[in-house]
Every structure is written in C-alpha cells, then in structure tokens.
MIDRENDREN-339161 format. One line per 8 residues: their letters; for each residue x, y, z of N, C-alpha, C. Coordinates in Angstrom, 3 decimals, always signed. Example, Ala and Ser with C-alpha at 12.3 -4.5 7.8 and 13.67 -1.06 7.14 Angstrom:
2
as	+13.190/-5.690/+7.800/+12.300/-4.500/+7.800/+13.200/-3.300/+7.800 ~ +12.850/-2.250/+7.080/+13.670/-1.060/+7.140/+12.900/+0.030/+7.870
//
This chain:
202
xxxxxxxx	+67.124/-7.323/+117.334/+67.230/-8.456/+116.410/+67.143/-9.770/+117.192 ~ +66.192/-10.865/+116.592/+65.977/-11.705/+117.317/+67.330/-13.156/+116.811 ~ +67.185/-14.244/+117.416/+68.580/-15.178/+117.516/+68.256/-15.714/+116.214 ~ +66.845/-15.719/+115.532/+66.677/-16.320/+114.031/+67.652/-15.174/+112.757 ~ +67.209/-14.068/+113.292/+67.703/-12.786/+112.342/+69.372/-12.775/+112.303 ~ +69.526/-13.079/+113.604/+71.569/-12.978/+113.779/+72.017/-14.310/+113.201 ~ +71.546/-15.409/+113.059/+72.059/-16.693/+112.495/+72.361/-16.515/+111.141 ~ +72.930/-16.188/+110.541/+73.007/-16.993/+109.030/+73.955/-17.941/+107.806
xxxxxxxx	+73.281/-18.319/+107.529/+73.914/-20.063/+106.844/+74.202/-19.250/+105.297 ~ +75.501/-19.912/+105.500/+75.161/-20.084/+103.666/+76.065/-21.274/+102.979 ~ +75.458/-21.663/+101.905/+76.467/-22.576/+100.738/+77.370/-22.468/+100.540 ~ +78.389/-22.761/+100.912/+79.998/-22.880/+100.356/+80.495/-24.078/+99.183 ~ +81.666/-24.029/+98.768/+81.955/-24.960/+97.444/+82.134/-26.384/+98.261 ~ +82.619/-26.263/+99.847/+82.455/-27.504/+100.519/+82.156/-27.666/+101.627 ~ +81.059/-27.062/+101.724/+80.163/-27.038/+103.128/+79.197/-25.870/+103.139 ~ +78.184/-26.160/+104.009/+77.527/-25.478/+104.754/+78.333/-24.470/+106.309
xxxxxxxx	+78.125/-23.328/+105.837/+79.092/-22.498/+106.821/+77.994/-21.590/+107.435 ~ +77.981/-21.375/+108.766/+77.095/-20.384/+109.835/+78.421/-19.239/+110.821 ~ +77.324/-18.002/+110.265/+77.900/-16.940/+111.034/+76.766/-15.773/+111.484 ~ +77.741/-14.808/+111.787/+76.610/-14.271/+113.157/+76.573/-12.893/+112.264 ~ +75.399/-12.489/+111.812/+75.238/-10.957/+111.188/+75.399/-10.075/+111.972 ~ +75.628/-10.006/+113.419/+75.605/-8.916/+113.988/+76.950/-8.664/+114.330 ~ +77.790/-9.605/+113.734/+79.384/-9.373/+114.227/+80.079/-9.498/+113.114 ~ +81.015/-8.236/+112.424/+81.886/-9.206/+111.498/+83.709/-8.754/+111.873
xxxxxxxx	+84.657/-9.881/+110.825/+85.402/-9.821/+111.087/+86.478/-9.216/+109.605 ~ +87.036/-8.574/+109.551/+87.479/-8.351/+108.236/+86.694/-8.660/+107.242 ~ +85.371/-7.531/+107.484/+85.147/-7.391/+106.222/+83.778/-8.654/+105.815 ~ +83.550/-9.559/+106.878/+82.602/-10.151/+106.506/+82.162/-10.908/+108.185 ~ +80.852/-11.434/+108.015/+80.182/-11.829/+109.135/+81.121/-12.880/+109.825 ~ +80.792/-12.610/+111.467/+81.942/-13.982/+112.222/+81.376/-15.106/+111.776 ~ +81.903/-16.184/+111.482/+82.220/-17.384/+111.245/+81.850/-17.795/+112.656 ~ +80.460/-18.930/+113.067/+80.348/-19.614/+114.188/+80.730/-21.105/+113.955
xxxxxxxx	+80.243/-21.174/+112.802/+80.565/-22.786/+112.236/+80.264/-23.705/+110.908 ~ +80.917/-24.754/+110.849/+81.200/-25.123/+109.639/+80.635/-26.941/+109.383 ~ +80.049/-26.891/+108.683/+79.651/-28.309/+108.686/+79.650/-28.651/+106.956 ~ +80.995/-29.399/+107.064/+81.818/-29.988/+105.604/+80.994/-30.671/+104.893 ~ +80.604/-30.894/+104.243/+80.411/-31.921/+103.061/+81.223/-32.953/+103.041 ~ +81.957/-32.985/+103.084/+82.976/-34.459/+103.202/+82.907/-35.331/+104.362 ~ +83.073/-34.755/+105.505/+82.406/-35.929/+106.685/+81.455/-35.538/+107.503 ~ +80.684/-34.887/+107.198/+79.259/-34.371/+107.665/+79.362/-33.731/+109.425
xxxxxxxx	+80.567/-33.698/+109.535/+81.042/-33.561/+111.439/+80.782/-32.013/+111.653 ~ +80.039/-31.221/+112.104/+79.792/-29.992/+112.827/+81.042/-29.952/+113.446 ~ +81.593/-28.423/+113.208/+82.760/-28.076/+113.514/+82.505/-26.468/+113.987 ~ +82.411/-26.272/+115.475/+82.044/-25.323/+115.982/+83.098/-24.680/+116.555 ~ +83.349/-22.983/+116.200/+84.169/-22.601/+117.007/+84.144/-22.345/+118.154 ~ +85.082/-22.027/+119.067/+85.280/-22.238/+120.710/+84.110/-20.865/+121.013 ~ +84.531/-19.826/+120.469/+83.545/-18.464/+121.067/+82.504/-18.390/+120.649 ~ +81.927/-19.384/+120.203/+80.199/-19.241/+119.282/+79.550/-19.222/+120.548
xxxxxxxx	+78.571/-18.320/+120.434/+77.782/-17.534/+121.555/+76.112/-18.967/+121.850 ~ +76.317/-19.633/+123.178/+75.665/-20.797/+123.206/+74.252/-20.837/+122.895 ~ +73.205/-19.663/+122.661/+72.186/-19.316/+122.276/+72.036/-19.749/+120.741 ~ +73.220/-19.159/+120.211/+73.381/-19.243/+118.909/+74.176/-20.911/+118.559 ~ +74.887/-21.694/+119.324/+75.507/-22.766/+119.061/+74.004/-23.787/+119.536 ~ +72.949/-23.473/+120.192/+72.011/-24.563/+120.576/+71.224/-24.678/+118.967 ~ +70.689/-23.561/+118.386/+70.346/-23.424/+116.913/+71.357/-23.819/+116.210 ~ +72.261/-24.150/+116.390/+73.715/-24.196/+114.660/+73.107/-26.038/+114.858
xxxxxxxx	+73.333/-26.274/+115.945/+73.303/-27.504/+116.159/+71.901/-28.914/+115.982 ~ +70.490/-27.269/+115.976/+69.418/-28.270/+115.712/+69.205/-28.026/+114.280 ~ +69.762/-27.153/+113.531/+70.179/-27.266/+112.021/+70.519/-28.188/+111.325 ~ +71.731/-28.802/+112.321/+72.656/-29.821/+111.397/+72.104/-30.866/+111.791 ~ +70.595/-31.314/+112.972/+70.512/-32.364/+112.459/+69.496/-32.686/+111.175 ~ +69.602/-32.256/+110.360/+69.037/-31.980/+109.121/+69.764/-32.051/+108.311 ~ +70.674/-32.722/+108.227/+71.972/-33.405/+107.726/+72.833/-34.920/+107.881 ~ +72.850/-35.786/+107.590/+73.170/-37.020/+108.130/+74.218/-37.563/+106.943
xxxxxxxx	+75.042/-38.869/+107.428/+76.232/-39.345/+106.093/+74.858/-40.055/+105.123 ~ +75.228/-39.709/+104.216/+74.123/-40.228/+103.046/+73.099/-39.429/+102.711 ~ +72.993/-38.229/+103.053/+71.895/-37.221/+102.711/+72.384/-36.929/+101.175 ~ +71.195/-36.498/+100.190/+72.235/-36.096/+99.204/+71.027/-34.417/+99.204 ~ +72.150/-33.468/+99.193/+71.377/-31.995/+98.867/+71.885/-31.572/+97.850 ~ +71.178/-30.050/+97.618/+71.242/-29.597/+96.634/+72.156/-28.408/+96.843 ~ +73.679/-28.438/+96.313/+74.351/-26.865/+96.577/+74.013/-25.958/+95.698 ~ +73.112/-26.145/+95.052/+73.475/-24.743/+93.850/+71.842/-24.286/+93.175
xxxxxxxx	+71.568/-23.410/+92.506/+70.260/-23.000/+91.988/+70.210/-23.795/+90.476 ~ +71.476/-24.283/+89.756/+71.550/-25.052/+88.890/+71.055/-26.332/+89.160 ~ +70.900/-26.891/+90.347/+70.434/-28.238/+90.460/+71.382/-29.329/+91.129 ~ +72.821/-29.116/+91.106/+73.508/-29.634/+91.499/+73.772/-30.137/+92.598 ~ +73.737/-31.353/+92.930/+74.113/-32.027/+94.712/+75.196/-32.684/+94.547 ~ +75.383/-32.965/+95.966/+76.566/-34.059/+96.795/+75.584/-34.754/+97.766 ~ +76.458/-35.783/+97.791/+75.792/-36.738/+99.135/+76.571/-36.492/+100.294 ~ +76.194/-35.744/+101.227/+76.624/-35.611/+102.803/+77.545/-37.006/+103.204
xxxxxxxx	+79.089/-36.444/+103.704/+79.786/-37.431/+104.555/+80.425/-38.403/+103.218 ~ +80.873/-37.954/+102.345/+81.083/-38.992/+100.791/+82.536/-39.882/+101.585 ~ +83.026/-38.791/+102.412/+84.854/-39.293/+102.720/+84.329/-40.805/+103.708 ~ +83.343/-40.650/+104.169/+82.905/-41.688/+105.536/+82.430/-42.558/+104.743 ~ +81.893/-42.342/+104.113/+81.033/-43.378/+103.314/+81.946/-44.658/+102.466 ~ +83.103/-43.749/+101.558/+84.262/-44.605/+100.870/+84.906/-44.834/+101.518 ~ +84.740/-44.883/+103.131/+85.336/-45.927/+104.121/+84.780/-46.590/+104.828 ~ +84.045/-46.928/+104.422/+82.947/-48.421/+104.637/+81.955/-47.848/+105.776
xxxxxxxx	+81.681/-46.542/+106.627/+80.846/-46.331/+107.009/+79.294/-46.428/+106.308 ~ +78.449/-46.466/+107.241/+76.931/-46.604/+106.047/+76.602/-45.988/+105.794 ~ +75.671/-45.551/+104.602/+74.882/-44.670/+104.500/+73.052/-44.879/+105.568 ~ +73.550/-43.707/+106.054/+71.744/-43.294/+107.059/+70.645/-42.781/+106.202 ~ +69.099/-43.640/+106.478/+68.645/-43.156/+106.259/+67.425/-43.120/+107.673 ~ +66.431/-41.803/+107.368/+65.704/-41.332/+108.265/+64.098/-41.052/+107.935 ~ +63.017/-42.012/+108.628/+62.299/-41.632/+107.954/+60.977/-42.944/+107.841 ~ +59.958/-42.893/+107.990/+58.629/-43.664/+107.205/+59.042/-44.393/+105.928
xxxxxxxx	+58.816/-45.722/+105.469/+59.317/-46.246/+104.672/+58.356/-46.233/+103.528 ~ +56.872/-45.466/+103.828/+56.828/-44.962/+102.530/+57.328/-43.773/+102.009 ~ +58.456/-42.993/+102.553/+59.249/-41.702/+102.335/+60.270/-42.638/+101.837 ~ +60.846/-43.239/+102.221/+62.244/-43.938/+101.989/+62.527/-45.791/+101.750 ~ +61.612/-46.046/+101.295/+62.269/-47.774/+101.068/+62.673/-48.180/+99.823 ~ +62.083/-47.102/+98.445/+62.769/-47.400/+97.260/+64.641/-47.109/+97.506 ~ +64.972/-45.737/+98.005/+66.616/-45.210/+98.242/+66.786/-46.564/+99.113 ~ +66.102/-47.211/+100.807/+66.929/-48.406/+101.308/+67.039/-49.322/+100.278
xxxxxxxx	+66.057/-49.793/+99.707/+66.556/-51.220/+98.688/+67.590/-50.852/+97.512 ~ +68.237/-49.740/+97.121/+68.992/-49.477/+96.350/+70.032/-49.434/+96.911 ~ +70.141/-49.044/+98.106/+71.327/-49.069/+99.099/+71.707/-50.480/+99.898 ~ +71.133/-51.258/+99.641/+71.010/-52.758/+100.445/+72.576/-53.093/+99.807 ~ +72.826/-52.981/+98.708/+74.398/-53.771/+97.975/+75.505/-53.337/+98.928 ~ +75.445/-52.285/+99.747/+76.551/-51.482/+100.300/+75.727/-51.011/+101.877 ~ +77.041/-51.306/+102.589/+76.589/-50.588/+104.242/+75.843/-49.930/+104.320 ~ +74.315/-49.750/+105.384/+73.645/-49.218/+105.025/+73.130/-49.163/+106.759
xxxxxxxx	+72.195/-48.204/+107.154/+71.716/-47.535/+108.267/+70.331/-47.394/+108.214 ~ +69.296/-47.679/+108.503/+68.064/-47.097/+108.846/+67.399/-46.985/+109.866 ~ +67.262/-45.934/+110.360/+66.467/-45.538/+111.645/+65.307/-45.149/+110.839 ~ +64.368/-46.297/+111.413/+63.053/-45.486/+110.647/+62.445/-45.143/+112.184 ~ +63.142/-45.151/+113.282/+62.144/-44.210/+114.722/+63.444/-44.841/+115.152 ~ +63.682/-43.510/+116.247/+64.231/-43.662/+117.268/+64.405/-42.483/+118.292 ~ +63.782/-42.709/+118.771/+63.807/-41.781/+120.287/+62.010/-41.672/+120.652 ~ +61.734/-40.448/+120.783/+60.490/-39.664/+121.497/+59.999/-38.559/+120.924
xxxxxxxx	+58.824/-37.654/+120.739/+58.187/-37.050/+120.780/+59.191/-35.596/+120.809 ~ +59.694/-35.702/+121.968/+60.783/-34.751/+123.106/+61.784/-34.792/+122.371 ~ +62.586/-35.726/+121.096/+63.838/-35.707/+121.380/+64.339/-35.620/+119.618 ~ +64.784/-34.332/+118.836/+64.736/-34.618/+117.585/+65.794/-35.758/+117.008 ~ +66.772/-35.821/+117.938/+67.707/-36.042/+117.574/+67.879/-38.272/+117.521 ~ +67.674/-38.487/+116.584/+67.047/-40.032/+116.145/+68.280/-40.808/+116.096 ~ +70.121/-40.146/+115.936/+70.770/-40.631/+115.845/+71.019/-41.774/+116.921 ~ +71.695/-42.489/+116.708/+72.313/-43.920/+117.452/+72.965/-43.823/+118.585
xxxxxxxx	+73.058/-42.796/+119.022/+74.288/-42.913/+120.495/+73.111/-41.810/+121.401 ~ +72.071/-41.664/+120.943/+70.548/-41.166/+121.884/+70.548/-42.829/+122.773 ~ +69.754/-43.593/+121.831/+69.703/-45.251/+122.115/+70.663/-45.755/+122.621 ~ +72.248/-46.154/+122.657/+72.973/-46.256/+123.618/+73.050/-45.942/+125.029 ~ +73.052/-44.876/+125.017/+72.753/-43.611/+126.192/+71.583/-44.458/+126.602 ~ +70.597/-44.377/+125.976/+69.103/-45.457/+126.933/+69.394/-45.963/+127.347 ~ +69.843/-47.225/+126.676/+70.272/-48.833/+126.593/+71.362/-48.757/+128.136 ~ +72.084/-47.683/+128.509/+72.862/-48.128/+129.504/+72.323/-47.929/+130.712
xxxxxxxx	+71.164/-46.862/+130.746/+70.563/-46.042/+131.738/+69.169/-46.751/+131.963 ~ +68.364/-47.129/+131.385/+66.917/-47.523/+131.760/+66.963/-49.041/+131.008 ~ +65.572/-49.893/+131.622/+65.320/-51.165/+131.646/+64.604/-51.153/+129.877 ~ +65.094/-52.101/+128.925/+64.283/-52.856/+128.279/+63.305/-53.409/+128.676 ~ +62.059/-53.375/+128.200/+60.684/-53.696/+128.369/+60.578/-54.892/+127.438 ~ +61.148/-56.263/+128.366/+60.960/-57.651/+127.662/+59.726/-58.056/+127.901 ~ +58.964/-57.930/+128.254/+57.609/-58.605/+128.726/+56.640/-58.151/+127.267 ~ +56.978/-56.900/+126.599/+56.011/-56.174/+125.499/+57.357/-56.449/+124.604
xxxxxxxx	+58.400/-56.641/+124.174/+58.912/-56.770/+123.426/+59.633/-58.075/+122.983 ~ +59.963/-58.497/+123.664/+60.483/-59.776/+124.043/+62.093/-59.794/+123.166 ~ +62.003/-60.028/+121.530/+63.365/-60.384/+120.948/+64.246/-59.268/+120.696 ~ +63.651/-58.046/+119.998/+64.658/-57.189/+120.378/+65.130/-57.194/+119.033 ~ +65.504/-58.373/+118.219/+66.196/-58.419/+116.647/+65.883/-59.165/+116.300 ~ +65.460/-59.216/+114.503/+65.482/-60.295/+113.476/+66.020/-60.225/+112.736 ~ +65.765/-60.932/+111.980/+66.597/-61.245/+110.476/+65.241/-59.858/+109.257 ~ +66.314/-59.190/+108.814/+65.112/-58.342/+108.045/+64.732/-59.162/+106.596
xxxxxxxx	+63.568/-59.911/+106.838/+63.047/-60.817/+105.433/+62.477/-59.735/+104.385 ~ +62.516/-58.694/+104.592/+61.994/-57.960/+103.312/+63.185/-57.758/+102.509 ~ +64.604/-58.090/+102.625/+65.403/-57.409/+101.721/+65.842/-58.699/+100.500 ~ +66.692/-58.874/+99.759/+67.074/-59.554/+98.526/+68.107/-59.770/+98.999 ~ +69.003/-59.434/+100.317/+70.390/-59.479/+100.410/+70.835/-60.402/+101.856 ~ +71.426/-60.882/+102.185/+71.447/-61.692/+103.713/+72.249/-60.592/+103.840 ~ +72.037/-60.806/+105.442/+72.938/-59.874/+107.024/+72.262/-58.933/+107.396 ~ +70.972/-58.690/+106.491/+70.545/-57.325/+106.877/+69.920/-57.703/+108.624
xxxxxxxx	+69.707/-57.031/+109.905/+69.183/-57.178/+110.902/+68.072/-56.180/+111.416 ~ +66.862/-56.536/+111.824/+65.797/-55.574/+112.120/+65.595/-55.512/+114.002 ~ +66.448/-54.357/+114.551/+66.159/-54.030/+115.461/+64.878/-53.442/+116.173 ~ +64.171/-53.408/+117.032/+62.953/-53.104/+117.726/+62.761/-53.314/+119.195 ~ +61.925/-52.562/+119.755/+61.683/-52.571/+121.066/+61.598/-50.689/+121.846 ~ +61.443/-51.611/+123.245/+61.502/-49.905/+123.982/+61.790/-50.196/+125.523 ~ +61.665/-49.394/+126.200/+61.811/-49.359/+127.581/+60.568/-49.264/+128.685 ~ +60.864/-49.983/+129.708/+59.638/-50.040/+131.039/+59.500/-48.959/+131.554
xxxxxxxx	+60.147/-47.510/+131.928/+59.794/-46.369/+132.646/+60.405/-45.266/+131.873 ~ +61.115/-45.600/+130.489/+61.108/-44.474/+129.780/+60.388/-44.283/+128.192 ~ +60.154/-43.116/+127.499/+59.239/-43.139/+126.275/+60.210/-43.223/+125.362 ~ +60.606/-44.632/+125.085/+62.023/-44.053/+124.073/+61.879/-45.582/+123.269 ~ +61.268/-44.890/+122.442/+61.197/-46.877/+121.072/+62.332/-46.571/+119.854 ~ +62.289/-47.517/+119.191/+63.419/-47.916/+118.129/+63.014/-48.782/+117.309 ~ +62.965/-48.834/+116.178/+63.037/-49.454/+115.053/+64.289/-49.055/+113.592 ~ +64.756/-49.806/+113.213/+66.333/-50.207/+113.272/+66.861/-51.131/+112.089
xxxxxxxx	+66.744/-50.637/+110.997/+67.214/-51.797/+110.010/+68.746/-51.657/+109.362 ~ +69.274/-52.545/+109.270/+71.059/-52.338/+109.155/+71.579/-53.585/+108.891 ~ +72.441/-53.502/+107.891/+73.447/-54.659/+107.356/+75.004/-54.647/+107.959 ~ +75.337/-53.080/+108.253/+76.681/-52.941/+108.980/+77.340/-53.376/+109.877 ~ +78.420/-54.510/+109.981/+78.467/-55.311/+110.813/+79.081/-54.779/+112.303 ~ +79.579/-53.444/+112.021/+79.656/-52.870/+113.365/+79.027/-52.356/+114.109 ~ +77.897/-52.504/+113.475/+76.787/-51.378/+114.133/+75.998/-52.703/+114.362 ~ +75.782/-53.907/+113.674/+74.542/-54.716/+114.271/+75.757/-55.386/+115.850
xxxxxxxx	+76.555/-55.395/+115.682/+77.678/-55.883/+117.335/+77.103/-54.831/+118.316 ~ +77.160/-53.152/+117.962/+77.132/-52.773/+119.035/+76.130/-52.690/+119.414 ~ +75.171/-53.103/+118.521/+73.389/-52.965/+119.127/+73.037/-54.039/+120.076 ~ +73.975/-54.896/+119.328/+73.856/-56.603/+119.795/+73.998/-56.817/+121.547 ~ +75.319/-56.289/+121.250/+76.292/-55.951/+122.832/+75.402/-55.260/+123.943 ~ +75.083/-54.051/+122.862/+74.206/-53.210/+124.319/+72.888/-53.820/+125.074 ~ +72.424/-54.433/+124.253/+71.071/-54.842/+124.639/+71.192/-56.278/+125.387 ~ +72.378/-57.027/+124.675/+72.750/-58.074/+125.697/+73.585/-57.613/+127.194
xxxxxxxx	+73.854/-56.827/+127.036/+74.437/-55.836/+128.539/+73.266/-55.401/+129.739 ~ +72.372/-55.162/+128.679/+71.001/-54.157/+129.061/+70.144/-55.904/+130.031 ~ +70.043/-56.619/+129.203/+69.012/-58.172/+129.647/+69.890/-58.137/+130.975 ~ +71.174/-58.879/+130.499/+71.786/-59.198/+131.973/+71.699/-58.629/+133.007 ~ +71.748/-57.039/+132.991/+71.332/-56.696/+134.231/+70.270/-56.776/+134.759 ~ +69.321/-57.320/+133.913/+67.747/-57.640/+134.399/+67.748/-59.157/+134.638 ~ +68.824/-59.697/+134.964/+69.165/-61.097/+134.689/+68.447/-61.888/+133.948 ~ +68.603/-61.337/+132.524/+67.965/-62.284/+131.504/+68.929/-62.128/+130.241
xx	+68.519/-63.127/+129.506/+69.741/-63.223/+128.106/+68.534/-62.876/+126.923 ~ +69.459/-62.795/+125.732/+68.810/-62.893/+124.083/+69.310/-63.855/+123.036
//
C-alpha cells in the first residue's frame, strides 16, 4: 500500500480529521490529525509517522482563515477559522484576481488579506511568514522595484495598502493587498529592516 492509500481524511461535524488505514485503534483508524474549523490551526499528533505528517500538511494548505467549504453532500458550508476571524483577524484570500476580486471587494468593509503571489514556482506554501523568513535572509531588489508599497486605489475604502516587489539573488516575488493594520506594520517593519541593512530607507 502506497502513502496516498494509508492517508485518509474525512468530514467531521467540526473539522477535517486524518488517519492512517493501516493502523487502528479501538475499533477505528489511528487518528494522525485534526484540522478544526474554528481556527483553521493543524493539530498533529506527536507519533504521526513523518512520511505521512509531510502529506497531512501539504493538504491543509488548501485551507486558509476565510476559506468557505463545503461539509456535507446537502450543500452545506462554514467559513474556515470563523473563531479568528470574530477576533479581528482577516479574512485570506489566495489567488488571480480574476478568480477572486468580486469575494476581495465584498470583504474590503472588514479585515481583510490578499496574497494574490507570494513565493516561487518551488514553494506551495504563499502564506506570510514564507516572506518574512525572505525579508530577514536575502536582499530586496530596489533598483527593479524601488517602493515596495502603495496606497491600493482600486478599492472604495481608505487604509487598504498594496505591497510588491522581490529579491536580488533569490526567486521569491510578492504581491500583497491588505487593510489589516497589523499586518500592513509588520510588512512595513520588515522591509524597512530589510533597506537599512542595504543602507537605504522607504
């Protein structure tokens, strides 16, 4: 049996739950891991076999706070991460903005996230602390990019900010739209961290 055949997922009333068919425990398959519906956080147990935890994990990124899926054959969804969300975290979205700019402009009234690119070719994983991780390790490429942030003029709402740019010796670009005021600081911060050491400002 191959590591696709031993994986299997299924729907729960509040989460997505993964266990291993080739092992069970009273009566039903081991339990490797659990990824809630309520704060979208992958919750892996300690003995999940790492073959099988490298797959649980490129699963869930197919899941983000603000996803909304479907639990049931009736039709029925939830929106991924609801507990994060009614605490002022943003909703993410992922994606070409002809896939996704009607859901951003509906979401503009309330905290909001868009990575429409971020990372590489190499790297599925588009979330925000990939780009950090850059931002501390390799040079911004000011000479081809120069500002780094604007003001996003396509929206109806002020604060929104449009991040962009990439790096001089690594393949790693970003484009970045967000109203969240903690998230436009830490973008702010890093990249003003990132100039200075090239002794330059923004």
């Amino acid at each position: 049996m191959n590591l696709t055949d031993r994986l299997f997922r299924c729907t729960m009333a509040t989460g997505f739950s993964y266990a291993d068919q080739t092992r069970e425990v009273r009566g039903d398959y081991k339990r490797l891991a659990f990824l809630p519906f309520s704060t979208c956080e992958l919750e892996i147990e300690p003995d999940c076999p790492p073959e099988l935890r490298e797959m649980i994990e490129e699963d869930a990124l197919n899941y983000w706070v603000g996803k909304v899926v479907q639990t049931s054959s009736s039709g029925q969804t939830i929106t991924m991460g609801y507990e994060r969300i009614a605490a002022g975290e943003p909703v993410l979205f992922f994606g070409p903005p002809c896939d996704r700019w009607d859901e951003v402009e509906a979401a503009q009234d309330s905290p909001f996230l868009y990575i429409v690119g971020n990372g590489s070719p190499f790297n599925r994983d588009q979330r925000l602390h990939t780009l950090f991780t850059a931002l501390e390790k390799y040079r911004l490429d000011v000479e081809r990019f120069g500002e780094f942030w604007t003001v996003g003029r396509q929206f109806r709402v002020d604060g929104v900010l449009h991040f962009f740019g990439g790096f001089e010796d690594f393949a790693h670009g970003f484009i970045i739209l967000t109203n969240h005021v903690e998230t436009i600081a830490r973008l702010q911060d890093a990249i003003r961290a990132n100039l200075a050491r090239q002794g330059r400002e923004v």
